[in-house]
py3Dmol code that shows the C-alpha trace and the ligand (Angstrom):
import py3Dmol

protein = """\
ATOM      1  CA  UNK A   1      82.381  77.928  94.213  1.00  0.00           C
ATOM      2  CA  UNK A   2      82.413  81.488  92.882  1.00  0.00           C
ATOM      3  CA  UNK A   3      83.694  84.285  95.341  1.00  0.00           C
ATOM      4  CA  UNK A   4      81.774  87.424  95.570  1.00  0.00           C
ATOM      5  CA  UNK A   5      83.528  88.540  98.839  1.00  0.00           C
ATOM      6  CA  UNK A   6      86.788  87.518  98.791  1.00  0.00           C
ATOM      7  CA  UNK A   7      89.207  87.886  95.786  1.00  0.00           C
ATOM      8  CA  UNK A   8      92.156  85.035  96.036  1.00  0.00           C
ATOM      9  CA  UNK A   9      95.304  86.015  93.827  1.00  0.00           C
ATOM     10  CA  UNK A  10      97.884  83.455  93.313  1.00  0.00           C
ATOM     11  CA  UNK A  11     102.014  83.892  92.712  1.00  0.00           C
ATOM     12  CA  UNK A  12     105.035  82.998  93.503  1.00  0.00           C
ATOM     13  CA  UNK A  13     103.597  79.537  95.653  1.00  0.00           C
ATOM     14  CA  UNK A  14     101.390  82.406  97.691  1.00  0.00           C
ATOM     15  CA  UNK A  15      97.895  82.915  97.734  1.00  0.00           C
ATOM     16  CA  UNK A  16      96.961  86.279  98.879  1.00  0.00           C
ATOM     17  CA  UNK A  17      93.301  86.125 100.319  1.00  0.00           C
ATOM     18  CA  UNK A  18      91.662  89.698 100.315  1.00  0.00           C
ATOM     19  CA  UNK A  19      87.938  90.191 101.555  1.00  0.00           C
ATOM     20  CA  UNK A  20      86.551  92.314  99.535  1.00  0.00           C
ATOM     21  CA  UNK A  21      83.406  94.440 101.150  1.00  0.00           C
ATOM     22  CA  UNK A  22      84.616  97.587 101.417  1.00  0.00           C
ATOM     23  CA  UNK A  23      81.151  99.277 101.492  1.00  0.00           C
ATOM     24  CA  UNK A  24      80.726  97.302 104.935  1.00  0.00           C
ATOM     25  CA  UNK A  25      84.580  97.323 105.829  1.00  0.00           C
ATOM     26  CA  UNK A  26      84.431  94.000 104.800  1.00  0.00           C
ATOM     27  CA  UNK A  27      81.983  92.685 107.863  1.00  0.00           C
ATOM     28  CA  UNK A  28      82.239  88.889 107.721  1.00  0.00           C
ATOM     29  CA  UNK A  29      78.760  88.197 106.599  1.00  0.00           C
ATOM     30  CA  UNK A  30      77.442  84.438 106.103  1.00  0.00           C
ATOM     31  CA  UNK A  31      78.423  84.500 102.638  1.00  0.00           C
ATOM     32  CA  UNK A  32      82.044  85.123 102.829  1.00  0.00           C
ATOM     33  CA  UNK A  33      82.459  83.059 105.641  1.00  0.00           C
ATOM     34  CA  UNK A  34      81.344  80.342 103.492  1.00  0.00           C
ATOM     35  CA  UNK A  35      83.577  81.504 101.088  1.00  0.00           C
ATOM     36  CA  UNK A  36      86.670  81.648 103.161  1.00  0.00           C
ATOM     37  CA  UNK A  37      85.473  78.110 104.526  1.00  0.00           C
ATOM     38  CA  UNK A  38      85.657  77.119 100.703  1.00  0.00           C
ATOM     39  CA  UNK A  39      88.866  78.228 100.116  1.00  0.00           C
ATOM     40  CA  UNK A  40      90.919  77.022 103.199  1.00  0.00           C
ATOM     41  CA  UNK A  41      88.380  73.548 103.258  1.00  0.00           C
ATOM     42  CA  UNK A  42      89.872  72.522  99.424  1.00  0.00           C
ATOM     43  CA  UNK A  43      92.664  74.386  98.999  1.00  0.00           C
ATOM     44  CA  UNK A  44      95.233  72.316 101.328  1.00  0.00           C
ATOM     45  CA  UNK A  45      96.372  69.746  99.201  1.00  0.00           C
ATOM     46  CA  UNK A  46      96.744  72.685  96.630  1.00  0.00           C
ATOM     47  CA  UNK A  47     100.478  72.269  95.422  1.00  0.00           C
ATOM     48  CA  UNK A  48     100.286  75.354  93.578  1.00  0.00           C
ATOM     49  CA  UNK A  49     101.386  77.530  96.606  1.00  0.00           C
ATOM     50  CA  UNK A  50     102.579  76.949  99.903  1.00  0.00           C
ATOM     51  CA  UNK A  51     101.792  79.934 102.187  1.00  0.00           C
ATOM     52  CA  UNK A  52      98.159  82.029 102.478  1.00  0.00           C
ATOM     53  CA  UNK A  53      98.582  86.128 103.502  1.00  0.00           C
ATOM     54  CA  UNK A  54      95.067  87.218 104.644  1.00  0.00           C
ATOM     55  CA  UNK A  55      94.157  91.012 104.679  1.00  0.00           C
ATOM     56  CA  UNK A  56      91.708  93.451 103.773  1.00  0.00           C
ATOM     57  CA  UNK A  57      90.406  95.653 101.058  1.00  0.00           C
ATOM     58  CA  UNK A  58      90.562  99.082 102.018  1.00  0.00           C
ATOM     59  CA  UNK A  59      90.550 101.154 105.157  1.00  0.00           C
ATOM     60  CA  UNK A  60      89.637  98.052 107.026  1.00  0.00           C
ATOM     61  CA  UNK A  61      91.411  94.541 107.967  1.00  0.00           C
ATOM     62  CA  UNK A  62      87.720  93.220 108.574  1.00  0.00           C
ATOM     63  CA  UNK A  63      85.012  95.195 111.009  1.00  0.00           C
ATOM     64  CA  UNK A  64      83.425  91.934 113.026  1.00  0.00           C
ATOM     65  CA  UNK A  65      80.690  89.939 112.074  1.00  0.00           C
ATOM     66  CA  UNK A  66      78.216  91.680 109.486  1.00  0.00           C
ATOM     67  CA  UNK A  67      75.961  93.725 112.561  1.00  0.00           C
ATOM     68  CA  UNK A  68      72.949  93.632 109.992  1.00  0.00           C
ATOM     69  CA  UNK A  69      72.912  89.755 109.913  1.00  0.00           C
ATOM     70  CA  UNK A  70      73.466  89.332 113.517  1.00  0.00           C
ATOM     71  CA  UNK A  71      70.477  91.837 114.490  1.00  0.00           C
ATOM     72  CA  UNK A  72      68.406  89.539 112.031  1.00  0.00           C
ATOM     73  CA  UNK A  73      69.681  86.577 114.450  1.00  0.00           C
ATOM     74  CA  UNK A  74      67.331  84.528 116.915  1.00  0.00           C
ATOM     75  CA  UNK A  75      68.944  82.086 119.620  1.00  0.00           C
ATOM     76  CA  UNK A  76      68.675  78.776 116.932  1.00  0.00           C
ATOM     77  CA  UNK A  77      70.252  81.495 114.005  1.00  0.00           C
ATOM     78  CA  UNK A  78      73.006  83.049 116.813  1.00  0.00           C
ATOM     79  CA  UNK A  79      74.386  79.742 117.316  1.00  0.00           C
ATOM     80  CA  UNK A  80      74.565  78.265 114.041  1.00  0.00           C
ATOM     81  CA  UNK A  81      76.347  81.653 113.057  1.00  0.00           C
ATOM     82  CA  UNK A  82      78.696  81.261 115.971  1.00  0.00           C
ATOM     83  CA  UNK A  83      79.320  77.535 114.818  1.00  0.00           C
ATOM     84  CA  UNK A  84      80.427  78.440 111.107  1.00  0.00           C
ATOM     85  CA  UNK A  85      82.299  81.407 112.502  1.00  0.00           C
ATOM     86  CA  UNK A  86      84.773  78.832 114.797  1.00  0.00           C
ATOM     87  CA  UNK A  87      84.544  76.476 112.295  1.00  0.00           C
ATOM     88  CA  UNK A  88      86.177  78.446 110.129  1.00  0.00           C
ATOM     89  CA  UNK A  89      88.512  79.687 112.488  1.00  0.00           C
ATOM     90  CA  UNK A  90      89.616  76.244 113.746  1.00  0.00           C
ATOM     91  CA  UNK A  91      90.193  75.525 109.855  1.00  0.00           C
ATOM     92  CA  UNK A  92      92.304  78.084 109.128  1.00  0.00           C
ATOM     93  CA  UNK A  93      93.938  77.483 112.576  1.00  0.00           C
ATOM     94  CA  UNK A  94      94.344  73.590 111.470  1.00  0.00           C
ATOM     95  CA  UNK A  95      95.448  74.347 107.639  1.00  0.00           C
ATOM     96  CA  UNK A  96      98.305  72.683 107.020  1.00  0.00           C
ATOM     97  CA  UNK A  97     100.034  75.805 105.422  1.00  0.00           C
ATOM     98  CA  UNK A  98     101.096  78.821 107.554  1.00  0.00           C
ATOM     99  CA  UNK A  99      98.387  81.790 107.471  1.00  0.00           C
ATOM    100  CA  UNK A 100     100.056  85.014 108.087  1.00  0.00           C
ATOM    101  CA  UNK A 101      97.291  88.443 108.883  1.00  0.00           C
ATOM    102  CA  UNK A 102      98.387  91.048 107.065  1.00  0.00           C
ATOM    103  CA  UNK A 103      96.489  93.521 109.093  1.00  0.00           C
ATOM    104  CA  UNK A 104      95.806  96.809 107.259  1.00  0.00           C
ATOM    105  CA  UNK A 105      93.152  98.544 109.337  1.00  0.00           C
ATOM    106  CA  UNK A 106      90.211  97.164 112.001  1.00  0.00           C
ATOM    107  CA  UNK A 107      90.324  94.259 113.224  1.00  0.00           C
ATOM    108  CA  UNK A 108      87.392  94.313 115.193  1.00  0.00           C
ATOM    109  CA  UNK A 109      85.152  91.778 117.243  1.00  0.00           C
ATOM    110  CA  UNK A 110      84.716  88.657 114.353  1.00  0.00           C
ATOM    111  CA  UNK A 111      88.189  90.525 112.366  1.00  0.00           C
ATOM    112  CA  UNK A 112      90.401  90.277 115.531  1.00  0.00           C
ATOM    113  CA  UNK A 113      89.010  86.593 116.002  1.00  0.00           C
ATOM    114  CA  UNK A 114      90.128  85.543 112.439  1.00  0.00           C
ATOM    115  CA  UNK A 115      93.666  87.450 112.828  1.00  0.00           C
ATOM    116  CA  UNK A 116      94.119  85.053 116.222  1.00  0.00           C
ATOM    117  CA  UNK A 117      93.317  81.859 113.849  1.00  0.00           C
ATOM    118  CA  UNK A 118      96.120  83.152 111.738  1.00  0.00           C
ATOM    119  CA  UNK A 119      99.630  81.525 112.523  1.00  0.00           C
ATOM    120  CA  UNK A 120     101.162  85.196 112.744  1.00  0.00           C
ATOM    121  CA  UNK A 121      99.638  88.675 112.739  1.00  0.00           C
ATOM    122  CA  UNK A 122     101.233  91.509 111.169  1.00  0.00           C
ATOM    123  CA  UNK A 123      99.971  94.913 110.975  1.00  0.00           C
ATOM    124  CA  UNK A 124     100.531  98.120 109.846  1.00  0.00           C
ATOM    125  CA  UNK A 125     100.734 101.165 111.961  1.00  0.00           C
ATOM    126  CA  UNK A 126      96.563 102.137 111.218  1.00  0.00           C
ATOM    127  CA  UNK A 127      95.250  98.779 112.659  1.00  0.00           C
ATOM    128  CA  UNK A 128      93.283  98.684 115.262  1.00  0.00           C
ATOM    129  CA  UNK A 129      92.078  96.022 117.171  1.00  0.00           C
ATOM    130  CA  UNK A 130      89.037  95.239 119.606  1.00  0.00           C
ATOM    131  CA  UNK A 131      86.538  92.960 121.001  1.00  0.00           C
ATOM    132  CA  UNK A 132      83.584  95.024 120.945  1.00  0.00           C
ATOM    133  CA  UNK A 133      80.486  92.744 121.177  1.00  0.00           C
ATOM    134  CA  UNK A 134      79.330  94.311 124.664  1.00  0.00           C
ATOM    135  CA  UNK A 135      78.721  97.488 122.813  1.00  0.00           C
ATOM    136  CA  UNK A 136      76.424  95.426 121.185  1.00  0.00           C
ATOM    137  CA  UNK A 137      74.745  93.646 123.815  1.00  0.00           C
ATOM    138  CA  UNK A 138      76.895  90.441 122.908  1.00  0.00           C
ATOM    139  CA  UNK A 139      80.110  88.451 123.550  1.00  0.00           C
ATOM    140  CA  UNK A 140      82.470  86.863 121.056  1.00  0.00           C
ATOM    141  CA  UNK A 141      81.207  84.615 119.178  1.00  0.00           C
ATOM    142  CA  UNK A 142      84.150  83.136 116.554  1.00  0.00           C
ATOM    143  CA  UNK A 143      86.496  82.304 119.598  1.00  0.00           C
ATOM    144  CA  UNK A 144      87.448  85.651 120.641  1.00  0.00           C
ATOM    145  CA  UNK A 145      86.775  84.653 124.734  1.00  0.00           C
ATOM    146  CA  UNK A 146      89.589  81.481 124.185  1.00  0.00           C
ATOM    147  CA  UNK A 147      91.741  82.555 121.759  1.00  0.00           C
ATOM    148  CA  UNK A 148      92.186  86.747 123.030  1.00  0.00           C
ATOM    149  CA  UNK A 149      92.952  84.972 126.390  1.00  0.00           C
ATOM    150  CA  UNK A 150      95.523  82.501 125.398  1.00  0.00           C
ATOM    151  CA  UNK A 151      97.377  85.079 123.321  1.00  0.00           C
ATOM    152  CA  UNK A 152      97.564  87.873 125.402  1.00  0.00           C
ATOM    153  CA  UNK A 153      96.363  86.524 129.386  1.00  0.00           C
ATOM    154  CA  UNK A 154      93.304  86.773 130.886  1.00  0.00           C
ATOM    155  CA  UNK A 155      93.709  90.236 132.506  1.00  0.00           C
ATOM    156  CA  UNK A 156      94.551  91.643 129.623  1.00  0.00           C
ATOM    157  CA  UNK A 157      91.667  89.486 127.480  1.00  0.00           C
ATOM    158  CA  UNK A 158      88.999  90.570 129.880  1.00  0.00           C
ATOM    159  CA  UNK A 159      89.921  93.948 129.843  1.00  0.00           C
ATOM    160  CA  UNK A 160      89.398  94.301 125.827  1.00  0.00           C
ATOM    161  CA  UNK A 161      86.296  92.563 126.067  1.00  0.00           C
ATOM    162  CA  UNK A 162      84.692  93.864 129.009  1.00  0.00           C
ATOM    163  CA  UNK A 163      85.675  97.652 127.928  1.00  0.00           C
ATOM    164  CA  UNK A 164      84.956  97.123 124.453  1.00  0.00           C
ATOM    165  CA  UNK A 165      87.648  99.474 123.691  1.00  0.00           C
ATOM    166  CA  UNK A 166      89.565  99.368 120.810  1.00  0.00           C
ATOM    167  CA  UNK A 167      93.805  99.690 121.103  1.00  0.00           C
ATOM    168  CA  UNK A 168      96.076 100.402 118.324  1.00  0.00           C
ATOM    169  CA  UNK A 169      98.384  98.481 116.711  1.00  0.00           C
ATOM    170  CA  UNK A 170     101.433  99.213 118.806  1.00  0.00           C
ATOM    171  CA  UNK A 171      99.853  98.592 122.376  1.00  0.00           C
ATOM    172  CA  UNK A 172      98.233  95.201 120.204  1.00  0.00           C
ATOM    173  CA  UNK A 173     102.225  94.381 119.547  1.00  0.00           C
ATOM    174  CA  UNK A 174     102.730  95.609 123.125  1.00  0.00           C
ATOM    175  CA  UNK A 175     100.767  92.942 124.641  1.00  0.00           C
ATOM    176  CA  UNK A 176     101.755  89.950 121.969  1.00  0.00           C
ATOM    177  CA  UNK A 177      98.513  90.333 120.136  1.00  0.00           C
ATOM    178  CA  UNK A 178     100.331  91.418 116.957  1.00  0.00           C
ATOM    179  CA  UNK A 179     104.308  90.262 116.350  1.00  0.00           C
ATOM    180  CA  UNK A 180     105.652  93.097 114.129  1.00  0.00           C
ATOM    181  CA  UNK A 181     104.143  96.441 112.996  1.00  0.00           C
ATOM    182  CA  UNK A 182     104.646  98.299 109.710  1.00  0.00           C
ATOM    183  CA  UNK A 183     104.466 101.497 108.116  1.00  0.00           C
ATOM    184  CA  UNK A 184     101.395 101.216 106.523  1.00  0.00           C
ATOM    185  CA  UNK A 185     102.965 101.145 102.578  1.00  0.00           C
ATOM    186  CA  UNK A 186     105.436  98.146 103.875  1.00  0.00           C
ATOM    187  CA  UNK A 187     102.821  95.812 105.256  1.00  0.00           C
ATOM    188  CA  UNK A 188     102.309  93.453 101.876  1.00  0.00           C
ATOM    189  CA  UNK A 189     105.843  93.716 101.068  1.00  0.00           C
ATOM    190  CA  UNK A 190     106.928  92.537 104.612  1.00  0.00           C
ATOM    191  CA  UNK A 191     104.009  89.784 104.627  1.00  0.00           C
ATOM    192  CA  UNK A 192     105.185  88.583 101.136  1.00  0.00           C
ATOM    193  CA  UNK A 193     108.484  88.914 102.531  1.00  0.00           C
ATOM    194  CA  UNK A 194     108.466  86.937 105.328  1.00  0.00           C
ATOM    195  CA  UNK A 195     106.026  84.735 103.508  1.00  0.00           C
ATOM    196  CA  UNK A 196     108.774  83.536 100.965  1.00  0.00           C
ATOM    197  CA  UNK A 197     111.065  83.175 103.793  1.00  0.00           C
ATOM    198  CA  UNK A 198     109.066  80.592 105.236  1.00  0.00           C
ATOM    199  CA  UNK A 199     108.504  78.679 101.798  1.00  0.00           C
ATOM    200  CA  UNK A 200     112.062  78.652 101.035  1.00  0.00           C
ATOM    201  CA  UNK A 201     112.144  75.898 104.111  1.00  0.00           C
ATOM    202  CA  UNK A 202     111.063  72.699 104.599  1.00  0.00           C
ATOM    203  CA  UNK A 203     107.640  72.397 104.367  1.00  0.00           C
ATOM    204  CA  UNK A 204     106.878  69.409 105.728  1.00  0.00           C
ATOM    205  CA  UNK A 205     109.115  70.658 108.706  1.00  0.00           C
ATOM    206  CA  UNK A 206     107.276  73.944 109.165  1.00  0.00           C
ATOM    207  CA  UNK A 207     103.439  71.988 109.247  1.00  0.00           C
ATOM    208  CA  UNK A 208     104.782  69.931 111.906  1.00  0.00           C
ATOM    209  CA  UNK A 209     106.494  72.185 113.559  1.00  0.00           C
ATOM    210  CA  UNK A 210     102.354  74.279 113.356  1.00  0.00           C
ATOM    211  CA  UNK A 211     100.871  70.909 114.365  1.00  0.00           C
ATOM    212  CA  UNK A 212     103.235  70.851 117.600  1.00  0.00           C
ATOM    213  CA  UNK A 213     102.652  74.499 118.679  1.00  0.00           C
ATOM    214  CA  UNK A 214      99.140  74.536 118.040  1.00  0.00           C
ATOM    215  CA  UNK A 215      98.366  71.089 119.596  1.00  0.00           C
ATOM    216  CA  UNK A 216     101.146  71.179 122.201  1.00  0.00           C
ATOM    217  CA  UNK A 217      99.673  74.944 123.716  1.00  0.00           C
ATOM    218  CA  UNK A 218      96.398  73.289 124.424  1.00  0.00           C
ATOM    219  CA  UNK A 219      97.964  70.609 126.751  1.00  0.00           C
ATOM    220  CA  UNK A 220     100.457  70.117 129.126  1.00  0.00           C
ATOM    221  CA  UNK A 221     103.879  70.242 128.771  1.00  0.00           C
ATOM    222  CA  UNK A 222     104.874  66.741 129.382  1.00  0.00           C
ATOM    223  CA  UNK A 223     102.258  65.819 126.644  1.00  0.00           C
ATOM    224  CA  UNK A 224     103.472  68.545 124.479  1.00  0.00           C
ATOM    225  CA  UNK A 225     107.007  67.365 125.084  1.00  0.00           C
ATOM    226  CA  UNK A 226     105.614  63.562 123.845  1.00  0.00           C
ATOM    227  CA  UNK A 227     104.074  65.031 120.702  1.00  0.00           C
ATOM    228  CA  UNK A 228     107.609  66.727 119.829  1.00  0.00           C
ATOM    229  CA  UNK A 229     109.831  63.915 120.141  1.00  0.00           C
ATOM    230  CA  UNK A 230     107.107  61.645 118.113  1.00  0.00           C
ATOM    231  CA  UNK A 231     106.812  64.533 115.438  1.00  0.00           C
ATOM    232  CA  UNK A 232     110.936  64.731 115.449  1.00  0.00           C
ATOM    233  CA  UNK A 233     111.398  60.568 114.894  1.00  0.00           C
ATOM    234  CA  UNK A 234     108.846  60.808 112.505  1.00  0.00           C
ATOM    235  CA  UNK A 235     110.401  63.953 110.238  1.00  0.00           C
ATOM    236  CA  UNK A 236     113.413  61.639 109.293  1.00  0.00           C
ATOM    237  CA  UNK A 237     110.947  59.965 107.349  1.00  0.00           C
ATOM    238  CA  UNK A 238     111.209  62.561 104.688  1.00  0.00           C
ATOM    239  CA  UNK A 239     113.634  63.492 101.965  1.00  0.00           C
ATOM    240  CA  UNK A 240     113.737  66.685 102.959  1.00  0.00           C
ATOM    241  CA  UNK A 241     115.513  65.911 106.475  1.00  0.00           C
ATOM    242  CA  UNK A 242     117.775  63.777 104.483  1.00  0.00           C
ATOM    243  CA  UNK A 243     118.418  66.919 101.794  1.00  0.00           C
ATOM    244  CA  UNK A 244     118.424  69.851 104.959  1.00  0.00           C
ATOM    245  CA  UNK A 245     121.445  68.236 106.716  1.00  0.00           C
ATOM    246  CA  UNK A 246     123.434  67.039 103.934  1.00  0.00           C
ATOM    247  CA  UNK A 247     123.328  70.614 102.405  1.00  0.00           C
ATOM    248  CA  UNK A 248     124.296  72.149 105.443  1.00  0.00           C
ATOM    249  CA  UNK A 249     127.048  69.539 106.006  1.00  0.00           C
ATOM    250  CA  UNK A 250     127.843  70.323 101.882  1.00  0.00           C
ATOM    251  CA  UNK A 251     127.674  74.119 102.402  1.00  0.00           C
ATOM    252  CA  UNK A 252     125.114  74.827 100.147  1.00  0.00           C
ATOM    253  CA  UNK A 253     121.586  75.946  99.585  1.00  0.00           C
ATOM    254  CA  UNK A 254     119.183  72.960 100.477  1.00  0.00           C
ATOM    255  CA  UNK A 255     116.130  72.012  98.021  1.00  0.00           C
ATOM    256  CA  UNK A 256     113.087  71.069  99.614  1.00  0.00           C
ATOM    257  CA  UNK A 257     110.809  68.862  97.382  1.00  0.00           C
ATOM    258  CA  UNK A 258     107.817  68.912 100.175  1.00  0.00           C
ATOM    259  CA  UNK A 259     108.667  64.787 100.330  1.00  0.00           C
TER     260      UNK A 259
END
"""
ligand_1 = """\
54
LIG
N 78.772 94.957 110.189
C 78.063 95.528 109.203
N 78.375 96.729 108.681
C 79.446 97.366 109.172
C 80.213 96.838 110.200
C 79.862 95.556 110.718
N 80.577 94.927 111.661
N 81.210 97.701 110.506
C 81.048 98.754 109.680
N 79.985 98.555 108.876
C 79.458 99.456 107.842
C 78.768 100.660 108.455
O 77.455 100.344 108.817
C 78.859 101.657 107.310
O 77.862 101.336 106.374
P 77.031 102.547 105.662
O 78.070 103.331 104.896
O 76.064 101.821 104.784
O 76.411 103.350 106.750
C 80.194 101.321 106.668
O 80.531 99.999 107.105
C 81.321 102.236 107.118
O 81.337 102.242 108.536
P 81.366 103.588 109.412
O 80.668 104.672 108.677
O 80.865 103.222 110.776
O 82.921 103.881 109.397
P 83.759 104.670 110.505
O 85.102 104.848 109.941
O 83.015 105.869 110.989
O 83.836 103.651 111.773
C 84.220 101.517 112.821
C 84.565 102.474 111.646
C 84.736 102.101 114.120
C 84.928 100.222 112.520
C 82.695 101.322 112.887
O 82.207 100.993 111.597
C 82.268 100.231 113.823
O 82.265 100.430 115.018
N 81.887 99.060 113.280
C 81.374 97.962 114.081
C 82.474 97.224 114.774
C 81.899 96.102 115.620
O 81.112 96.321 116.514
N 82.363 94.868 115.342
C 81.924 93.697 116.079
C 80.772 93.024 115.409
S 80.083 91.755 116.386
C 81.069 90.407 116.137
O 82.028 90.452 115.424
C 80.638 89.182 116.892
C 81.538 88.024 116.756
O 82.476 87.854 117.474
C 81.237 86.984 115.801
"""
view = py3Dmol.view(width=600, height=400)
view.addModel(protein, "pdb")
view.setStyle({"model": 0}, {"cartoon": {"style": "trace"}})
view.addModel(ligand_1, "xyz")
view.setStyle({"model": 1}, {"stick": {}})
view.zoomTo()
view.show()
């Protein structure tokens, strides 16, 4: 598929995702949701990198769903859009390589949505963040009711979306929406940072470790617990267990083949 939204630039095993509609502040239209769907959908078994840094081009992290589609919605329309929207969000949230936000600017309504499907949300000091579909007459509709709550509570959650007010980003690291925040000229660097950080682990070990947290939050603990132990038999499977503790135990730098 050829990307007219979203521009996907490859090195050093990262892919750095930018959408690209300035003009709109990069409004998730249906187009580049299909395109993002495209990339995360056949990109996983991609050996060519082994992290994804999502941000935004220009002023603007991404502004919600594109308003000018969504006025053009009816109810069959609103809830096919809402549909692809948590689709995509549940893929990105179920990629098997760690998505970090790099959040430069808004993240508003659909743009805070896809920062929560991201594994970790950085921003710079200019982001701001909001739910503010009742503005519009609307609610969330890419998973901003579950997703806003189980980051940040539901006092919290409800307040953003019933207000419709938009915080910034240190009152979004306040509450846990964000984890770090950046002058605005270190965001990338910190992202791409912390990005090659991550990929100079185990891999296999940091997508279950993803798997756990992700599937372990939306049960109980005991099950969680379960799903951990299984997940923790199962890693000595892999040469990379073997090659992580016989490093250590040989004092020097393990090499992780991804096996
Ligand atoms: N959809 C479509 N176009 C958008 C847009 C959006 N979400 N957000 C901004 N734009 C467009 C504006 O219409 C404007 O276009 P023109 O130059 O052609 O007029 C351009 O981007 C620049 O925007 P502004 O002039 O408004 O820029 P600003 O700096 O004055 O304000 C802003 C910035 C506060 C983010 C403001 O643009 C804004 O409030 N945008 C809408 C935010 C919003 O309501 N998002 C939620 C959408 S609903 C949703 O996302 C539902 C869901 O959960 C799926």
């Amino acid at each position: 598929m050829e990307y007219k939204n979203i521009i996907i630039k490859k090195e050093d095993r990262l892919a750095i995702v930018t959408i690209n509609r300035e003009k709109a502040l990069n409004a998730l239209n249906d187009e580049t949701v299909a395109e993002l769907q495209d990339f995360f959908r056949h990109s996983w078994m991609d050996n060519s990198f082994g992290c994804v840094i999502i941000t935004g081009a220009g002023k603007a992290f991404v502004a919600g769903a594109d308003i000018a589609e969504l006025a053009a919605c009816d109810v069959k329309k609103a809830l096919a859009k809402s549909m692809l929207g948590l689709y995509l969000m549940q893929t990105i949230e179920n990629y098997p390589k760690p998505v970090i936000a790099a959040v430069n600017g808004f993240a508003l309504g659909g743009g805070c949505e896809l920062a929560m499907a991201c594994d970790i949300r950085l921003a710079s000091e200019k982001a701001k963040f909001g739910q503010p579909e009742v503005n519009l007459g609307l609610i969330p509709g890419y998973g901003g009711t579950q997703r806003l709550a189980r980051l940040v509570g539901r006092g919290k959650a409800k307040q953003m979306i019933f207000t419709g007010d938009m915080i910034d980003a240190n009152e979004a690291h306040r509450i846990g929406l964000v984890d770090e925040v950046y002058p605005v000229e270190e965001l990338m660097d910190k992202a791409m940072a912390m990005a090659k950080t991550i990929l100079s682990r185990s891999p296999i070990a940091v997508t279950t470790a993803k798997e756990c947290i992700n599937s372990g939050l939306d049960t109980n603990l005991q099950v969680g617990c379960d799903l951990e132990k299984t997940s923790f038999g199962a890693i000595y499977g892999t040469e990379d267990a073997m090659e992580g503790m016989k490093a250590f135990l040989e004092k020097r730098k393990a090499e992780f083949k991804g096996k």
